[in-house]
C-alpha positions in Angstrom: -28.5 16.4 14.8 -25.9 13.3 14.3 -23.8 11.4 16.7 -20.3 11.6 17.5 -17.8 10.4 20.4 -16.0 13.7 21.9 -13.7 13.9 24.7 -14.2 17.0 26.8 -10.7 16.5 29.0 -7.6 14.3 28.4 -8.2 11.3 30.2 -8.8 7.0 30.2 -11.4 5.3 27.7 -14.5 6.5 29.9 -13.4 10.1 28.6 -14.9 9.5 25.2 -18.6 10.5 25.4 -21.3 9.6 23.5 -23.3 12.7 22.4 -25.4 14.7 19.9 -23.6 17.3 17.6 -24.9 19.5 15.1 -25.5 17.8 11.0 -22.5 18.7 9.1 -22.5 21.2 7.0 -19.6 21.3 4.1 -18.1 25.0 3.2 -16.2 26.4 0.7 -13.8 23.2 -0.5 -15.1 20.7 1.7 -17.1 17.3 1.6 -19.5 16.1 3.7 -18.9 12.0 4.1 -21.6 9.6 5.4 -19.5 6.8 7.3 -19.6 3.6 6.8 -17.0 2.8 9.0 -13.9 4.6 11.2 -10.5 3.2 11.3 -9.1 3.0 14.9 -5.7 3.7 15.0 -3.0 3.8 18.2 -3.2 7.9 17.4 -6.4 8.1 19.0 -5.3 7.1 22.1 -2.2 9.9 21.8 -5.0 12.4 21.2 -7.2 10.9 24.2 -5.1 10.8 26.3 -3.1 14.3 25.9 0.3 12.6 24.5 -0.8 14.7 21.7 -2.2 18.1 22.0 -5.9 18.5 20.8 -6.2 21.4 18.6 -9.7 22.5 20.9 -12.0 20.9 23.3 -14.4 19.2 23.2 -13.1 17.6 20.4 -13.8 14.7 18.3 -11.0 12.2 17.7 -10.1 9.6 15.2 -8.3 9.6 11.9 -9.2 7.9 9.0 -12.9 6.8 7.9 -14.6 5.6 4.5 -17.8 6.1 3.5 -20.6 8.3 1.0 -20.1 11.4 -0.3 -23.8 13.4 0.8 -23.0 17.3 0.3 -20.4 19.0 -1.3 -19.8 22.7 -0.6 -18.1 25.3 -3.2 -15.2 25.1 -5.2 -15.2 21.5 -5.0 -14.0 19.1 -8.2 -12.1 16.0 -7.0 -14.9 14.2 -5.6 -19.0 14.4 -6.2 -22.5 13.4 -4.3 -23.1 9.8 -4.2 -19.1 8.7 -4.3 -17.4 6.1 -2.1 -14.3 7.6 -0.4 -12.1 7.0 1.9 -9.7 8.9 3.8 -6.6 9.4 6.8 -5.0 12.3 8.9 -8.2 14.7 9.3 -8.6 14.5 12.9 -12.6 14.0 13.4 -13.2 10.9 12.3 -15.3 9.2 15.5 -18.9 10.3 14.1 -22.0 9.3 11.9 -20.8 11.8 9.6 -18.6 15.3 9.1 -17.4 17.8 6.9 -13.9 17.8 5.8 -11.4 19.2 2.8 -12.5 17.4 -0.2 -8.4 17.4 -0.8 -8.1 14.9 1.7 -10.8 12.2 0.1 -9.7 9.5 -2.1 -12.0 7.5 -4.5 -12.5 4.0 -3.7 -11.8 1.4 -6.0 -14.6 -0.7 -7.0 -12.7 -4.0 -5.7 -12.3 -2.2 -2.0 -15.2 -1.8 0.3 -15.9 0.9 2.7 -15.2 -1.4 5.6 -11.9 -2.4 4.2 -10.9 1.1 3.2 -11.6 2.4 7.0 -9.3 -0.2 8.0 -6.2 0.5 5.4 -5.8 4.3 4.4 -4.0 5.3 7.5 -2.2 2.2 8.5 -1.5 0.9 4.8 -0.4 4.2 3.4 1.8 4.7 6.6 3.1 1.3 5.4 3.4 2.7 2.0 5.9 5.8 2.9 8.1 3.5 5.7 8.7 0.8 3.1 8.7 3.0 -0.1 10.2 6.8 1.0 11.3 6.6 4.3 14.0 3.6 3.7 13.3 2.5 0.1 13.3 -1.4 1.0 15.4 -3.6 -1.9 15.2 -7.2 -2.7 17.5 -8.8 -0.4 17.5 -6.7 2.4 16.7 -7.8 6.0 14.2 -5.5 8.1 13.2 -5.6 11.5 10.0 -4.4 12.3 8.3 -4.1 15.8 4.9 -4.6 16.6 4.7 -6.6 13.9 1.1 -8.2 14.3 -1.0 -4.9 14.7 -1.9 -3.1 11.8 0.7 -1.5 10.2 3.1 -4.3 10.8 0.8 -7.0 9.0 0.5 -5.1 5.9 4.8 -4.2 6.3 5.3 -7.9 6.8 3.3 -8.7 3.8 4.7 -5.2 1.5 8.0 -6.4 2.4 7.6 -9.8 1.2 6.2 -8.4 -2.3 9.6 -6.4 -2.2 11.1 -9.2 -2.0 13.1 -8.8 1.4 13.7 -10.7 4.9 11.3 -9.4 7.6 12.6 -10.0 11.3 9.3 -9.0 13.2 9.0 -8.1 16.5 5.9 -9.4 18.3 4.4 -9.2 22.2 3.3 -13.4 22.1 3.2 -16.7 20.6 0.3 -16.0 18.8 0.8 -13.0 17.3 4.3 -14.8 15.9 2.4 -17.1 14.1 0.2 -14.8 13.0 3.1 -12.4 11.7 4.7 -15.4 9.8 1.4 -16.0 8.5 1.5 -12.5 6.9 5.0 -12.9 5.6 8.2 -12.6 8.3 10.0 -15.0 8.1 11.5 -15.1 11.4 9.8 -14.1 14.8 11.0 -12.4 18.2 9.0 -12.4 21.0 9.6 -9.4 23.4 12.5 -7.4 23.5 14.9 -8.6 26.5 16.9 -10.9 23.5 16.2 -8.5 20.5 19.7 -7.6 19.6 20.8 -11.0 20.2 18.2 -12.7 18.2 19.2 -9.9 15.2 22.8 -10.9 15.6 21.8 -14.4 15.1 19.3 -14.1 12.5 21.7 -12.3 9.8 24.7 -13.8 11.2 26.4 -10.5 12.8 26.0 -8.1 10.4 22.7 -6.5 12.2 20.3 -4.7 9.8 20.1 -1.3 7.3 16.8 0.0 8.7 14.9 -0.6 12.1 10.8 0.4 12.1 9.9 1.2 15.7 6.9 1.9 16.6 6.9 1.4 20.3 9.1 4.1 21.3 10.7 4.5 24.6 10.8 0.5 25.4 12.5 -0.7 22.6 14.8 2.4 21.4 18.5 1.7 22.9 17.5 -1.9 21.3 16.6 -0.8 18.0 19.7 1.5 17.5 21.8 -1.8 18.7 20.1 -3.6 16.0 21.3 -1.5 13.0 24.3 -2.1 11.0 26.8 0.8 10.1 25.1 3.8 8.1 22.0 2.2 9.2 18.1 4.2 9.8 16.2 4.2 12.6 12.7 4.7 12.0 11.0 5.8 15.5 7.0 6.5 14.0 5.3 5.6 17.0 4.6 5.9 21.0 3.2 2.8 22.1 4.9 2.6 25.2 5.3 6.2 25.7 7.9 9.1 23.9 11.2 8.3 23.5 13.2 10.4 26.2 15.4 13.3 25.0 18.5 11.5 23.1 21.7 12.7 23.3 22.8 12.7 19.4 26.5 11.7 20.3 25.3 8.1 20.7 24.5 7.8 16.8 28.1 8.2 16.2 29.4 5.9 19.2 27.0 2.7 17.5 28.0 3.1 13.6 27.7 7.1 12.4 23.6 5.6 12.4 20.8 8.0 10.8 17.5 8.4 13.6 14.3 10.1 11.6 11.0 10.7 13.1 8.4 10.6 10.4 4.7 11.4 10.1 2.4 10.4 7.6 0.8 14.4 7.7 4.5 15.3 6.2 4.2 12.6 3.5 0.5 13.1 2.0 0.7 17.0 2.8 0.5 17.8 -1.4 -2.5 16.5 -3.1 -0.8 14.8 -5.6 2.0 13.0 -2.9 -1.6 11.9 -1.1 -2.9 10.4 -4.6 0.3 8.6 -5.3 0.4 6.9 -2.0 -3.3 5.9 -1.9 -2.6 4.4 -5.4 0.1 2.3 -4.7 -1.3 1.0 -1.6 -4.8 0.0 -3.5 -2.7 -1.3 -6.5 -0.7 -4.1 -3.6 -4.3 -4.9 -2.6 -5.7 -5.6 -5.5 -2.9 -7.5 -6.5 -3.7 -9.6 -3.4 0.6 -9.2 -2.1 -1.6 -7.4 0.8 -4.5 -8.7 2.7 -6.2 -6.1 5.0 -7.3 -8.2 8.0 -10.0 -6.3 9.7 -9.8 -8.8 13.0 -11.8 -7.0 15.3 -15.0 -5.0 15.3 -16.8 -2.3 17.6 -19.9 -0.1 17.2 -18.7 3.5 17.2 -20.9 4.3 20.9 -18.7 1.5 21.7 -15.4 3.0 21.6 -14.0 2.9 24.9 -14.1 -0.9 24.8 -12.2 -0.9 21.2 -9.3 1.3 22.7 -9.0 -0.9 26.1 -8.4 -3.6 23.8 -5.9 -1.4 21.8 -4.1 -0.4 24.8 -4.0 -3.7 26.4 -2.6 -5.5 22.8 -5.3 -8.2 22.7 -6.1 -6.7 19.2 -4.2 -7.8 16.5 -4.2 -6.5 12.6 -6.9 -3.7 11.7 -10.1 -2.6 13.8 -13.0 -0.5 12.8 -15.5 1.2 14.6 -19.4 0.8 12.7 -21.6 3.5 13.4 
């Protein structure tokens, strides 16, 4: 037997249960990965809590987790016994170890540990697709992003930089201000109740080309209000709960505005998009333009208390769970 957190019903933090499941055995294309460590990522708690629909009960949540290949089943060329890997998006991640589609593994870099790599795929190559796909950012351009002290936002902050734009970020406190200028914005916005009129300030009335909101329904009427003409709206997250249904006319009324809902599932879905995404994300890190800060530890029986901190924003950059 190994170990693994399961929730049996949607529910709070006390839903995840600490239990004994069968060892892992891989099948035909799959992997079998020994963690080292489990990224925690605000998707959990969509999952957890029913936001998102979980595919079967009970089920074992969590995203992204690095660790040691120990089996490989059939078929199976990419990755071998004995190799450090790291992956995101292959729901099943809260557990000593598990089976999944070799397809979804990617080979650590010697320079990147496994603690490190639990923390970054699924935040950092979310990062990747926002600032390099999604809205290609240019040198020169201003960008607001919310939330801009958690996770994904540190490494956007820091991406950004490297691209050589203006990051606006969007923070909950004092502290996490200072810790996003730290990480490279260059200007700071605590809460949202002056947002568009900081923007408007900030770049001197002509608002921004691209808005990443990961917050939803709190900050969405305030995002759109912060885009310039022709500008995106990037609405990749729930933090405060769905954004309500939208009726489209408004795009027009505020500056003929794009609105796209992205996933990083859609983004890494081919093999070889999931490669090239991985790679450029460990290339910035080993260049040192982006510092994974792994600010905050739990053991994995210990997850409840990792996603009340979470939920309650008194984490701030990356968190792993150690099992």
């Amino acid at each position: 037997m190994t170990k693994a957190i399961r929730i049996h019903a949607p529910g709070g933090p006390d839903a995840m249960k600490w239990e004994d499941v069968p060892t892992p055995e891989p099948g035909p294309g799959e992997a079998v990965v020994k963690h080292e460590a489990v990224g925690l990522n605000y998707i959990d708690v969509y999952f957890r809590t029913g936001l998102y629909k979980a595919p079967s009960l009970p089920l074992t949540i969590g995203m992204e987790g690095a660790g040691v290949v120990s089996a490989v089943g059939t078929g199976v060329t990419n990755v071998a016994v004995g190799d450090r890997v790291a992956y995101a998006g292959a729901i099943g991640a809260y557990a000593t170890e598990r089976a999944l589609p070799a397809d979804k593994l990617v080979k650590l870099p010697a320079e990147i540990d496994c603690k490190t790599g639990a923390a970054m795929m699924l935040q950092g190559m979310t990062a990747q697709y926002l600032l390099r796909r999604t809205h290609p950012v240019k040198a020169g351009e201003t960008i607001v992003v919310h939330a801009a002290a958690g996770g994904v936002g540190l490494i956007m902050c820091q991406w950004a930089r490297h691209l050589g734009a203006t990051v606006i970020g969007v923070v909950s406190s004092e502290a996490k201000a200072a810790l996003a200028r730290a990480h490279g914005a260059t200007h700071t916005i605590v809460g949202y109740d002056n947002l568009v009129a900081e923007v408007k300030r900030i770049t001197g009335g002509a608002m921004v080309p691209v808005v990443y909101d990961s917050i939803g329904k709190d900050t969405f009427t305030a995002s759109l209000d912060c885009l310039a003409p022709l500008g995106l709206m990037v609405s990749y997250g729930n933090a405060s709960g769905p954004v309500p249904p939208v009726d489209i006319g408004i795009l027009a009324a505020k500056g003929s505005l794009y609105l796209t809902r992205p996933t990083l599932a859609t983004h890494t879905a081919r093999h070889a998009d999931l490669l090239a995404t991985a790679n450029d994300l460990f290339d910035v890190v080993k260049q040192g333009a982006v510092k994974i800060e792994v600010n905050q530890t739990f053991a994995l029986k210990d997850a409840a208390a990792a996603h009340i901190a979470l939920e309650s924003r008194k984490t701030t950059g990356s968190t792993v769970l150690l099992p």
